[in-house]
Structure formats: C-alpha cells, structure tokens
N, C-alpha and C positions, 0 to 999 in steps of 0.2 A: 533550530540547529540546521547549519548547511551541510551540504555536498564535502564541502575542502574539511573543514572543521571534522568530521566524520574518518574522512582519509586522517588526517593527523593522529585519532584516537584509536582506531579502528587496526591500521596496518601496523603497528609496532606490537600491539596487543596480540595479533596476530602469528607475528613471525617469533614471539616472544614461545606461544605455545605451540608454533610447528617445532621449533629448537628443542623444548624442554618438555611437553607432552603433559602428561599427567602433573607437570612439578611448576607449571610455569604458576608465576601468579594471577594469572588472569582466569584459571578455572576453577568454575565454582559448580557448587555440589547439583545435585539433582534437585534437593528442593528450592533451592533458590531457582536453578532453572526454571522449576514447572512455576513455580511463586511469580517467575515473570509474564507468563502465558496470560495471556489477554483476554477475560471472557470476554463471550460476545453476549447482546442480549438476542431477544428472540426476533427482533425487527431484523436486528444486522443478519439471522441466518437467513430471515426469509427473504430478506434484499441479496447478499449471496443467491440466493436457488433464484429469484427473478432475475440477475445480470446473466446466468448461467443461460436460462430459460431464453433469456433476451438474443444475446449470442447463438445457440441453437436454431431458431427463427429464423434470425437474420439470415445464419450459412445457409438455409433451407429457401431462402428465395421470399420467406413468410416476413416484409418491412410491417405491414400492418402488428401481426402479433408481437414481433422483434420491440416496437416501439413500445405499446401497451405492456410488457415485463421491462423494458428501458427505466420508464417512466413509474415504474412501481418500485422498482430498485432503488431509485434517488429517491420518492417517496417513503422511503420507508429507512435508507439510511443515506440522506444527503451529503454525510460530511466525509464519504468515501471518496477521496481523490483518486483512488488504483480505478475505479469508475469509469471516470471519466479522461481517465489517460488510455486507459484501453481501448473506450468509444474513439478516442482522437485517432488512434493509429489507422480505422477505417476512412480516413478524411488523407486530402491530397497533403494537407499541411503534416502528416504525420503525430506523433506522442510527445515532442518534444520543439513543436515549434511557438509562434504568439501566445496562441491563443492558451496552451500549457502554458506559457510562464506568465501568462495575467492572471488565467485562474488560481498559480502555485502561490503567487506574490499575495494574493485577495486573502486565500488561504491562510498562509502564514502570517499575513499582516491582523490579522483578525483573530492572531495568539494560539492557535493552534501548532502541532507539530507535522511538518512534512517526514518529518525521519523522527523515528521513535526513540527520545532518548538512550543513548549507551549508558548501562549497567558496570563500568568496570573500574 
C-alpha cells in the first residue's frame, strides 16, 4: 500500500471522527483496538534494545560499539525498515533520498508492507 492510497483512506476517516467523536463510523471499540496491537517476538525486542544501544554509542562518540549493536539489531530483525531509515538520516543523503527509495521499492517489491494495512 502507498503514501497517496493511505491519504485517500486515512483523512476522510479522520475528519469524519474529529466532526462526530464518539459517533463516527470509523471508531472502534477497545478490543478491536488492542486485537490490532502487533506482538513482537523476543528477537524484534532485543533488536529494539540493540538499535537503541546502537544510537546511544554512536551519540557517545563510541563507532566501534555503535556498529557492533547496528549490526545485531538487523541480525536479529532484518526486515525492520524504521531501521534503516533512521540509520540514513546520519548520512549526507538524508532518510528520504536513493538509497531509501531502493531499499523501500526491494522492500515492497518482495510483498511486504511499507505501511501497515488500514483497519477501517
């Protein structure tokens, strides 16, 4: 699913339940909410705490350790795009230049979702 395709679903849905609150159609209950909530497994937390770890390091001046939790983070949950868009934003090209929209395009092409399907 894209970017635009998203806006299309997304903002009507939206101003639908700023307008009407509690009444719109678009809100649903608490357990459906939580029923959407993502687990994670136990890889993807500890890849979480190594991106954290990684970032920490790096601000700290520490490339050596920064890399070594980098490289454990993708090891342990590769198919994290937030990742590796965040890593880009320390690079002159930024989070949003090439080398993001080849890896987004690899990504997506290979059936995966960049944006988590809408529920509504």
């Amino acid at each position: 699913m894209n970017a635009p395709f998203i806006g299309y679903v997304y903002a009507p849905a939206l101003k639908d339940w700023a307008a009407k609150g509690t009444d719109s159609e678009f809100v649903q209950s608490a357990a459906t909410v939580t029923g959407n909530i993502r687990e994670h497994s136990f890889d993807q937390l500890k890849a979480d705490a190594a991106f954290r770890l990684a970032n920490l390091f790096r601000a700290h001046g520490q490339k050596a350790k920064a890399e070594q939790y980098w490289d454990l983070a993708l090891e342990l949950n590769p198919d994290i795009i937030n990742f590796i868009r965040q890593n880009l934003t320390l690079t002159e090209e930024g989070s949003a230049g090439e080398t993001f929209i080849k890896l987004m395009g690899e990504y997506v092409s290979s059936g995966k979702d960049y944006y988590r399907p809408l529920d509504l």
